[in-house]
VEXMARTOR-171114 format. One line per 2 residues: number of its first residue (from 1); their letters; for each residue x, y, z of C-alpha. Coordinates in nm, 4 decimals. Layout:
// residues N
NUM	a	X/Y/Z | ...
***
This chain:
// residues 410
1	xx	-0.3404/8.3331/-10.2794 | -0.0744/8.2346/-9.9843
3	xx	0.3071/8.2858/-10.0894 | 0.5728/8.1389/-9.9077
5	xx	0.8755/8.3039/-9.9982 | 1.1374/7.9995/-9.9266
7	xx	1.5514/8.1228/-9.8785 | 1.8292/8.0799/-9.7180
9	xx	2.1985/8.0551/-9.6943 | 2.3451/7.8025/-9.9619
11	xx	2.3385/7.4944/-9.9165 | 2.1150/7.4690/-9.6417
13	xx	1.8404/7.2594/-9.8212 | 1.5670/7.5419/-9.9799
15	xx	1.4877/7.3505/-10.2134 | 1.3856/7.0537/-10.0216
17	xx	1.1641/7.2567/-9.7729 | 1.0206/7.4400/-10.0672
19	xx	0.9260/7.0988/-10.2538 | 0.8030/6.9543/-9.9100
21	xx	0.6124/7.2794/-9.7934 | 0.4251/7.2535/-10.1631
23	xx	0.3492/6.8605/-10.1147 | 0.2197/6.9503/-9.7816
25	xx	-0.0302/7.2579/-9.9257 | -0.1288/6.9804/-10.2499
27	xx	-0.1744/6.6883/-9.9767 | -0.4219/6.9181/-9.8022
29	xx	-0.6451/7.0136/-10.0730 | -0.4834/7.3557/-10.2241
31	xx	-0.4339/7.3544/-10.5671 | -0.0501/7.4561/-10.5210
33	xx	0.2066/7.5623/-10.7645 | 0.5922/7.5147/-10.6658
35	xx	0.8149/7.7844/-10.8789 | 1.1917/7.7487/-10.8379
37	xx	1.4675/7.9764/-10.9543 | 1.7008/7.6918/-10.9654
39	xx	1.8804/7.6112/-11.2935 | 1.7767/7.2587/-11.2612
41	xx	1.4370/7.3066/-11.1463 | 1.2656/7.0859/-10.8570
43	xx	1.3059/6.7975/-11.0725 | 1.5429/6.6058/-10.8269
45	xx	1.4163/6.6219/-10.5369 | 1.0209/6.5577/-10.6436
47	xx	1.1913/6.2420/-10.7948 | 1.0716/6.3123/-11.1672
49	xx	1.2746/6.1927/-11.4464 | 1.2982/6.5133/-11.6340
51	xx	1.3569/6.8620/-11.4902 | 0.9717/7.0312/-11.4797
53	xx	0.9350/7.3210/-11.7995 | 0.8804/7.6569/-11.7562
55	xx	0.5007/7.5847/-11.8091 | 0.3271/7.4376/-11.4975
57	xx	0.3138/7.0478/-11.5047 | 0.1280/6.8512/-11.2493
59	xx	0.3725/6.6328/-11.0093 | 0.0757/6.4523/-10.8058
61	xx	-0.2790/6.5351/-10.7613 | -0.3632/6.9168/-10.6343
63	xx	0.0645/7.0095/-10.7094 | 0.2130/7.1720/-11.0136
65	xx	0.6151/7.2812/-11.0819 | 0.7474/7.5015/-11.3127
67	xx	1.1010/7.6332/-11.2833 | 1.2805/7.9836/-11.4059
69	xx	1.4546/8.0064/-11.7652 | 1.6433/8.2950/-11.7438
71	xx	1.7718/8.1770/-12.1424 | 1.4105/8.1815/-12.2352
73	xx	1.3622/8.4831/-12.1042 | 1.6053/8.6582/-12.2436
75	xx	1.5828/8.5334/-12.6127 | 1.2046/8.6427/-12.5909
77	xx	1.2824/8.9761/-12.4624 | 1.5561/9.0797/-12.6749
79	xx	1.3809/8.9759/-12.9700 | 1.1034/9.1836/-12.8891
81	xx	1.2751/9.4806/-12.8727 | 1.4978/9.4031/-13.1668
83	xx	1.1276/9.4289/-13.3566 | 1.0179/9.7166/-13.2003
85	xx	1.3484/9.9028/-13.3089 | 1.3321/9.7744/-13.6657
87	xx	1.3176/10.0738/-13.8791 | 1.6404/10.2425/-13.6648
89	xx	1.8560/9.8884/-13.7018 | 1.7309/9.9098/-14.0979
91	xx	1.8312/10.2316/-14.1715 | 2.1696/10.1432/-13.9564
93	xx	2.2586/9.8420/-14.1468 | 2.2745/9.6388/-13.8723
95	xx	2.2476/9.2812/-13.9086 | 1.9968/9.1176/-13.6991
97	xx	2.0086/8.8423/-13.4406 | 1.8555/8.5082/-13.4689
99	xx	1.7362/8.3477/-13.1102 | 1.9487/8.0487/-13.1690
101	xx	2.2705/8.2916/-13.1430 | 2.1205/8.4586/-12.8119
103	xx	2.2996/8.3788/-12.4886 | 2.1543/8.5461/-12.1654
105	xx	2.3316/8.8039/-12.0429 | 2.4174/8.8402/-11.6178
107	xx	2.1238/8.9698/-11.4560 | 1.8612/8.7890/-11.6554
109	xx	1.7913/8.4948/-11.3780 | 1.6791/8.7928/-11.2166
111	xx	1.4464/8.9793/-11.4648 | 1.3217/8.6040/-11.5502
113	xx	1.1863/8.5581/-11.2201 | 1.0038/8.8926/-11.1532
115	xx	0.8528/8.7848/-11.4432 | 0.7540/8.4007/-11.3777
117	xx	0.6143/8.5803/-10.9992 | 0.4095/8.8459/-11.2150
119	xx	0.2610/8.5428/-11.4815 | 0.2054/8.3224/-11.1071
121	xx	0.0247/8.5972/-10.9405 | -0.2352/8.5945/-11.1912
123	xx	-0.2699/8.2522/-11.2163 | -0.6099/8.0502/-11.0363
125	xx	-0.3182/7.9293/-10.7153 | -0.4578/7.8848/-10.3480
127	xx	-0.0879/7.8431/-10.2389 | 0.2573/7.9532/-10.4500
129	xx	0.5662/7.8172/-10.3190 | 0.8661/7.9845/-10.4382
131	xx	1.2140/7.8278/-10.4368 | 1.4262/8.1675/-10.4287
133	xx	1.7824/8.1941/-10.4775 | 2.0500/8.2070/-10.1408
135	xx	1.9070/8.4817/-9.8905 | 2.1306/8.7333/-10.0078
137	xx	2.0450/8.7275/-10.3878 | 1.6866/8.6640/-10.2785
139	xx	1.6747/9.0285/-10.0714 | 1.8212/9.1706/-10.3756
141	xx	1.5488/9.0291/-10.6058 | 1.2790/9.1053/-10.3730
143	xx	1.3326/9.4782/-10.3594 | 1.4265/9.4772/-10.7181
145	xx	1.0455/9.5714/-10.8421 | 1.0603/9.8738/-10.5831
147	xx	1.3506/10.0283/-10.7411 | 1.2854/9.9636/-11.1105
149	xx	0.9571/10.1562/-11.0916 | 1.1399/10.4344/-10.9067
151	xx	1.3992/10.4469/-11.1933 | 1.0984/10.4490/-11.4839
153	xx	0.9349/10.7079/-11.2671 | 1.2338/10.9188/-11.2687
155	xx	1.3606/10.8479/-11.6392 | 1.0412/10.8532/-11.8143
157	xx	0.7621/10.9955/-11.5911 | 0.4558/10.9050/-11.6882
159	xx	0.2703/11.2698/-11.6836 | 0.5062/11.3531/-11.9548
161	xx	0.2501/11.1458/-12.1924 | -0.0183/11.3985/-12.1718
163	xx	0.2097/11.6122/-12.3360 | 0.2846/11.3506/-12.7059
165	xx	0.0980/11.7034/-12.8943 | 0.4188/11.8904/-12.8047
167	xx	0.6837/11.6790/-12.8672 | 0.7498/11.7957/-13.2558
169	xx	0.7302/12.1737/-13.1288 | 0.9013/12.0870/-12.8390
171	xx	1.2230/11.8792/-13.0650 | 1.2550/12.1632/-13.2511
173	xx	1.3516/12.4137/-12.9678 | 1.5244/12.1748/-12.7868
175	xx	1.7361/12.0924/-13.1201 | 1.7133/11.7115/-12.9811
177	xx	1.5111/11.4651/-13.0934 | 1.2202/11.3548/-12.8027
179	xx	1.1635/11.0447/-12.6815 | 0.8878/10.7695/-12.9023
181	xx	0.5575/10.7003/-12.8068 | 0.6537/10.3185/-12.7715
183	xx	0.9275/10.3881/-12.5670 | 0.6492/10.5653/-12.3002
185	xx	0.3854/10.2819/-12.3518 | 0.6800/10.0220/-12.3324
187	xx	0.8020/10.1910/-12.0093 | 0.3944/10.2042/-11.9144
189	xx	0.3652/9.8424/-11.9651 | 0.6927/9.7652/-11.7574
191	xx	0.5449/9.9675/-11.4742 | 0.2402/9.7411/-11.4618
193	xx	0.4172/9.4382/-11.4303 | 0.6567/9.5102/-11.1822
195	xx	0.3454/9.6630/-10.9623 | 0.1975/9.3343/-10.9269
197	xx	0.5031/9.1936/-10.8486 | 0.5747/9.4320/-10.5722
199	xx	0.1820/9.3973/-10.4421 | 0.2424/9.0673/-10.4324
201	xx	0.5613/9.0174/-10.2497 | 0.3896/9.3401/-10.0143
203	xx	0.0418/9.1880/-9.9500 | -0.0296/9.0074/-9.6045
205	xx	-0.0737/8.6490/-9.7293 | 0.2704/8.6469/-9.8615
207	xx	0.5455/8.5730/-9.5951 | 0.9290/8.4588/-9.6252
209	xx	1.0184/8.1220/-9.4506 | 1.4004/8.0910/-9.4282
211	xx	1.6031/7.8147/-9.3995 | 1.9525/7.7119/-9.2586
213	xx	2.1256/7.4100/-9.1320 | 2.2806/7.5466/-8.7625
215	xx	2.6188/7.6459/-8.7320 | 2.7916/7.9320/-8.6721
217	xx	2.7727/8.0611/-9.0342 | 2.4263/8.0471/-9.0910
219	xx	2.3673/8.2632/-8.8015 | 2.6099/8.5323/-8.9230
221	xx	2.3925/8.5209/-9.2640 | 2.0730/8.5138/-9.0823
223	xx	2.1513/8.8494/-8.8411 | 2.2794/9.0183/-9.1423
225	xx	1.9763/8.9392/-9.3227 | 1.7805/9.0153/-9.0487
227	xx	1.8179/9.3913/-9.1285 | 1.7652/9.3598/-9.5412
229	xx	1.3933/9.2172/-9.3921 | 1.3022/9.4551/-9.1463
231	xx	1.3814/9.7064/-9.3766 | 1.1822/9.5487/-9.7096
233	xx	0.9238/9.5181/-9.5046 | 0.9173/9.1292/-9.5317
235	xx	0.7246/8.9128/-9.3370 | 0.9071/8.5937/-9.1884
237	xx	0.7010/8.3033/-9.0935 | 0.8825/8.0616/-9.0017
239	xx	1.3004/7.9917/-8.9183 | 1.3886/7.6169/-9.0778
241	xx	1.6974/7.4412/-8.9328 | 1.7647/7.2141/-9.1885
243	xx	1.9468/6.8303/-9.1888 | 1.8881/6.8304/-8.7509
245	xx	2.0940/6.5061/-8.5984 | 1.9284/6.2883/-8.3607
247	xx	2.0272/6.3601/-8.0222 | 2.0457/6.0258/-7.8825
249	xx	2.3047/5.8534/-8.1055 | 2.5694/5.6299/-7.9657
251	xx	2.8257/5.7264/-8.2035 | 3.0339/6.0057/-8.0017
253	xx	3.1528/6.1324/-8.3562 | 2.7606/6.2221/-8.4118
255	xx	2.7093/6.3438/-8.0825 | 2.8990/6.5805/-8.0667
257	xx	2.7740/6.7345/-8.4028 | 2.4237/6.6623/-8.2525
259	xx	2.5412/6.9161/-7.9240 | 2.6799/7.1405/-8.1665
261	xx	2.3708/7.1889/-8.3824 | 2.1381/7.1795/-8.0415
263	xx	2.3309/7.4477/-7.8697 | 2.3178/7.6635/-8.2188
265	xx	1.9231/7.5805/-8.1762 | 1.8586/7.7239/-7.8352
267	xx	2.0642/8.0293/-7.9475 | 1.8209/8.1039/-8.2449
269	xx	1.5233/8.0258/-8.0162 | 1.6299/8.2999/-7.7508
271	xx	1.7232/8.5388/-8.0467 | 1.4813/8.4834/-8.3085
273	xx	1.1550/8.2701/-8.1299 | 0.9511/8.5186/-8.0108
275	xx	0.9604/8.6483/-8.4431 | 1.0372/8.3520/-8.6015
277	xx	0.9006/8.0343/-8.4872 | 1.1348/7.7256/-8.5534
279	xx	1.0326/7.4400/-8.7122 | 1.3435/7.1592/-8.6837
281	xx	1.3239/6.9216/-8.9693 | 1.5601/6.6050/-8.8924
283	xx	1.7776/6.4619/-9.1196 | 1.7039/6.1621/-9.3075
285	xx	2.0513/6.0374/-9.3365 | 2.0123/6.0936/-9.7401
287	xx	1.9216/6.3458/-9.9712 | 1.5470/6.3577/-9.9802
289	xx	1.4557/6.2602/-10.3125 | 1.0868/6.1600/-10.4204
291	xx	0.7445/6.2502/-10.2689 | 0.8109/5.9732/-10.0096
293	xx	1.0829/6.1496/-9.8798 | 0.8797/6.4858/-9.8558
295	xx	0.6084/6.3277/-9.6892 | 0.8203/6.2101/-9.4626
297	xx	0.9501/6.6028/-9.3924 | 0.6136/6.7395/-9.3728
299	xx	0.4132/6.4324/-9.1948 | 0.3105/6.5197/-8.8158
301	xx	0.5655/6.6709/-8.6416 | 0.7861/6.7914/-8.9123
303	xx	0.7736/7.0391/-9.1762 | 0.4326/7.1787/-9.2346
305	xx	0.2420/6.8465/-9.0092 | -0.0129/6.9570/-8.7341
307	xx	0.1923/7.0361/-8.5080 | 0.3454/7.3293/-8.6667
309	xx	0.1752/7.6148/-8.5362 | 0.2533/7.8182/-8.8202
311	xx	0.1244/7.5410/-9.0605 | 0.0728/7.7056/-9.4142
313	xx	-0.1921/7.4966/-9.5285 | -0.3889/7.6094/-9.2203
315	xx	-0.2717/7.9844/-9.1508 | -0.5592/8.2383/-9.1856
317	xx	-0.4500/8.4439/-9.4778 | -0.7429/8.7501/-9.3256
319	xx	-0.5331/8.6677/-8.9683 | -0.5012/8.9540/-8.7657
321	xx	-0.2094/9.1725/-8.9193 | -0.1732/9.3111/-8.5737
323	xx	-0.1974/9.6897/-8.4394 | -0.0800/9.8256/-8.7362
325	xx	-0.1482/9.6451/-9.1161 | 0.1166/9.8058/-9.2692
327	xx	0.4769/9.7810/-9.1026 | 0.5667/10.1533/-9.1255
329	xx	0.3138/10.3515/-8.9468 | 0.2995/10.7352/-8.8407
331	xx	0.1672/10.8445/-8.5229 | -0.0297/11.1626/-8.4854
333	xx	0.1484/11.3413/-8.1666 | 0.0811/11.7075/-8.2953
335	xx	-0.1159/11.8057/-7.9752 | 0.1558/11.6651/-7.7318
337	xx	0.4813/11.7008/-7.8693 | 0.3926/11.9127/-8.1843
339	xx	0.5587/11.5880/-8.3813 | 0.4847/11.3522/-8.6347
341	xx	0.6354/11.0162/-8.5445 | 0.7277/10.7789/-8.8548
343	xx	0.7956/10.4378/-8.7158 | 0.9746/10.1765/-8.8521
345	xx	1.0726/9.8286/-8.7383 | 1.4183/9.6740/-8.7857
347	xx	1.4304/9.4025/-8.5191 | 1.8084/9.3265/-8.4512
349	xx	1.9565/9.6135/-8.5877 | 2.2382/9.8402/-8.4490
351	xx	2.2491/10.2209/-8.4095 | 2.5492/10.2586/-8.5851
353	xx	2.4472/10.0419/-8.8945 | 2.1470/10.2979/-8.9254
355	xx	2.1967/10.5758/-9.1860 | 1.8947/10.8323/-9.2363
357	xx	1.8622/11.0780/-9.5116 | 1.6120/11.3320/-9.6162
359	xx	1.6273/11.4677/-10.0142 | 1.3676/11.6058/-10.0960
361	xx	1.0136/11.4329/-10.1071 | 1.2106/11.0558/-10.0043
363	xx	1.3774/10.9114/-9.7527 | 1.7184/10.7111/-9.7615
365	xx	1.7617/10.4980/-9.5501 | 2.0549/10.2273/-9.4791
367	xx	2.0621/9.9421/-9.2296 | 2.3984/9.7776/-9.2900
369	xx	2.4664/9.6822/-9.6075 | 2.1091/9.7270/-9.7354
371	xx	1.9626/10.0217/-9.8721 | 1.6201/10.1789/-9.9446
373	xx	1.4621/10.5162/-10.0863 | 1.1059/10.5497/-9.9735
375	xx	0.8776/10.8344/-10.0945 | 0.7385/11.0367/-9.7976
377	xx	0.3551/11.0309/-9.7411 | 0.1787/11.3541/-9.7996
379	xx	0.1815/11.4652/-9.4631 | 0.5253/11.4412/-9.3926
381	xx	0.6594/11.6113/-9.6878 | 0.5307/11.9140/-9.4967
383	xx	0.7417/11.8623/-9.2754 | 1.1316/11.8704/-9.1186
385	xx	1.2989/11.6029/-9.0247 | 1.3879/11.7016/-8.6473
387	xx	1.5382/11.3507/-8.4906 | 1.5526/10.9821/-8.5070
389	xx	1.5989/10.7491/-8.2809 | 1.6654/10.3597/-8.2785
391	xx	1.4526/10.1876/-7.9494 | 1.3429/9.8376/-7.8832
393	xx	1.4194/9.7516/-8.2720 | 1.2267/10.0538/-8.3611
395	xx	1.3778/10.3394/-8.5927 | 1.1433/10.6567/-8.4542
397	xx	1.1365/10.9338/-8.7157 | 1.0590/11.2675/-8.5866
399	xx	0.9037/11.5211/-8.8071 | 0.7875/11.8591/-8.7589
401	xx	0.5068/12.0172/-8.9292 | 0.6622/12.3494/-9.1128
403	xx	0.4362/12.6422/-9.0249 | 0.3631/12.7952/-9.3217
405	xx	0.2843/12.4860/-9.4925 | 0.0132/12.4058/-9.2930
407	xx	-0.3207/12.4852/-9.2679 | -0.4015/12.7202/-8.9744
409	xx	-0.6463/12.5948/-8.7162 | -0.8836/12.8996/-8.5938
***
C-alpha cells in the first residue's frame, strides 16, 4: 500500500491537497481511501452533504473517506477497561459510567488516530491518503507509536510473562500484590497495534508530502520541522505551496503579493529542491469545494497531473531506496580507523541544536526542539562512544569497539 502522509502549517490548505491527491490516486485506477484527522472530516471540500463516518464510505468510483472520532474512541476504550476492571470497581462501590456521560479527554484525537492508521493498514488499500493534523502536532503523533512501545517495554516487559508460575510466591515475599495476567496480555495486545502503526509510518512506500502557502512564516515552520523529520526518519516527497497567485495580473495590489509569494518560491527551491521537489498548486480564487474543484488541482500540470515527477499514482513503491534502505546506517571502518561509524541524516540542522547522549544500551538524541531515544544495535552496544560530528547534514557517530568485549581475531 502507498501512504502519503499530508501536513503542514495551519491553514495552509492540507486538507484540500489531501482530498485532491486521493481523487487523483481514485481517478487513476487505485482503490484509495482518504482518512482525515479533522473534526469535520473531508466532507466540505469533497462537496458531500454530510461529513463522511468513521466507517469508509465511497465518494466516487475507486475513492472512499472516513474521518477520526476521537469521542468514539474514547467512549469505546474506556468502557472496555471499565469491564475488564469490574470485580475491583464492585468490591469498591464505585458507580459505573454509562457512554452517554463519556466526554473525551485531551489526548484522545491522538490515540484515535494511531488507531484509525492501525485498522487502515490492514485494510485491502492500493493508496491511503492521510489528512494529519498541523506539522507540529503531526511530528508529535508520528513518533508517538515509537515511544509508547518503549514505555510498555520498560513498565511491563514482556519476558516477565514467562514467569505468571511465580507471581503468588513471588507477592508473598515482596509483601505487594503483582501485577494481573490481563494487565500483561492487555499491554501485549497494545504492543501489537502500535507495531504496525510504526511499520507502517517506517516502511518505504509511505512518505510525508507537506504543505504551505509561501510566506515568511511557513518557512520558519518548515526549517524547524525540517529537523523533527530527519530525525523520525520520515520520508518527504513532495513540498506543496498552496493558494499560488498568478503572476501576470494587472492589479498592482495582486502583484505585488504574486512577487512576494514567487520570491518565497525560489527561496524554498534553492533550500529545499534538490530533497523536496515543489509542486505549486495555483489558487482558484475560492475555496475548492467539490470533485470539480479537485480535478481541477490535480489535472495536468497541477497537483498529482503528469507532469509531476513525483506523481503518487505513478511512483514505484519497490523504487530504488538509494545506497542505504534504511536512513541510519553503520559503516564498518574497524581495519582503518579501528571505528564504527553510526550515520545519521538531519539535512538542515545546526551543530549547536544537536544534543547526543549515551545511557546505557540507547541513544538520546535532540535536534532542536525534538527528541528521540533509539536502542543501539548489537554491535555498538560493545562499544564507546568516542566522537560525533555534524558534516554535510550528516550526524557521524563514532564508536569504538571495547576490547574485552570482543571476540579476539587469531
Amino acid at each position: 500500500m502507498r501512504t502519503v502522509l499530508v501536513t503542514g502549517p495551519g491553514g495552509a490548505g492540507r486538507s484540500t491537497v489531501a482530498a485532491a491527491t486521493a481523487l487523483a490516486a481514485a481517478r487513476r485506477g487505485s482503490r484509495t481511501l482518504l482518512l482525515s484527522a479533522d473534526p469535520a472530516g473531508p466532507g466540505a471540500v469533497l462537496g458531500t452533504d454530510t461529513a463522511p463516518a468513521v466507517e469508509p464510505a465511497e465518494v466516487t468510483p475507486g475513492l472512499w473517506a472516513a474521518r477520526v472520532d476521537p469521542a468514539d474512541y474514547f467512549r469505546t476504550e474506556f468502557l472496555a477497561l471499565q469491564d475488564r476492571a469490574a470485580t475491583a470497581l464492585d468490591m469498591l462501590g464505585a458507580r459505573r459510567l454509562d457512554g452517554e456521560e463519556l466526554t473525551e479527554l485531551p489526548g484522545s484525537e491522538q490515540f484515535a488516530l494511531l488507531q484509525a492508521l492501525r485498522r487502515a493498514s490492514a485494510g485491502d488499500w492500493d493508496v491511503l491518503v492521510v489528512d494529519l493534523p498541523p506539522l507540529r502536532d503531526a511530528l508529535s503523533v508520528l513518533a508517538l507509536p515509537e515511544r509508547l512501545r518503549r514505555l510498555l517495554g520498560r513498565l511491563l516487559p514482556a519476558e516477565r510473562q514467562a514467569a505468571r508460575a511465580l507471581r503468588p510466591m513471588m507477592a508473598q515475599l515482596a509483601g505487594v500484590p503483582m501485577p494481573a495476567g490481563w494487565l500483561y496480555g492487555a499491554a501485549a495486545r497494545r504492543d501489537e497495534e502500535l507495531a504496525a502503526v510504526q511499520a507502517l509510518i517506517g516502511a518505504r512506500t509511505t512518505t510525508v508530502r507537506l504543505v504551505a502557502e509561501p510566506g515568511p512564516a511557513a518557512g520558519d515552520a518548515l526549517r524547524v520541522a525540517r529537523d523533527g523529520l530527519g530525525l523520525y526518519g520520515l520520508r518527504v516527497d513532495a513540498l506543496v505551496p498552496n493558494k499560488v497567485l498568478p503572476t501576470d495580473s494587472s492589479d498592482a495590489w495582486l502583484a505585488t503579493l504574486a512577487a512576494q509569494q514567487q520570491k518565497c518560491l525560489d527561496a524554498w527551491s534553492e533550500e529545499y529542491g534538490s530533497a523536496w521537489p515543489l509542486h505549486a498548486v495555483r489558487h482558484l480564487g475560492r475555496d475548492p469545494r467539490g470533485l470539480d474543484d479537485l480535478d481541477d488541482l490535480s489535472g495536468p500540470g497541477g497537483l498529482g497531473g503528469p507532469a509531476d515527477p513525483d506523481d503518487l499514482a505513478e511512483r514505484a513503491p519497490d523504487a530504488d531506496p538509494g545506497p542505504h534502505a534504511d536512513p541510519w546506517w553503520v559503516e564498518d571502518r574497524r581495519e582503518e580507523d579501528g571505528l564504527l561509524v553510526w550515520s545519521l541524516p538531519l539535512p538542515g540542522a545546526e551543530k549547536a541544536d544537536v544534543g547526543l547522549v549515551r545511557r546505557g544500551d540507547e541513544l538520546l538524541l535532540t535536534v532542536g526542539p525534538f527528541h528521540r531515544i533509539v536502542p543501539l544495535e548489537a554491535a555498538l552496544r560493545r562499544c564507546t562512544v568516542s566522537g560525533a560530528a555534524l558534516t554535510d547534514g550528516v550526524l557521524k557517530v563514532r564508536f569504538t569497539p571495547e576490547p574485552g568485549l570482543w571476540p579476539r581475531t587469531p
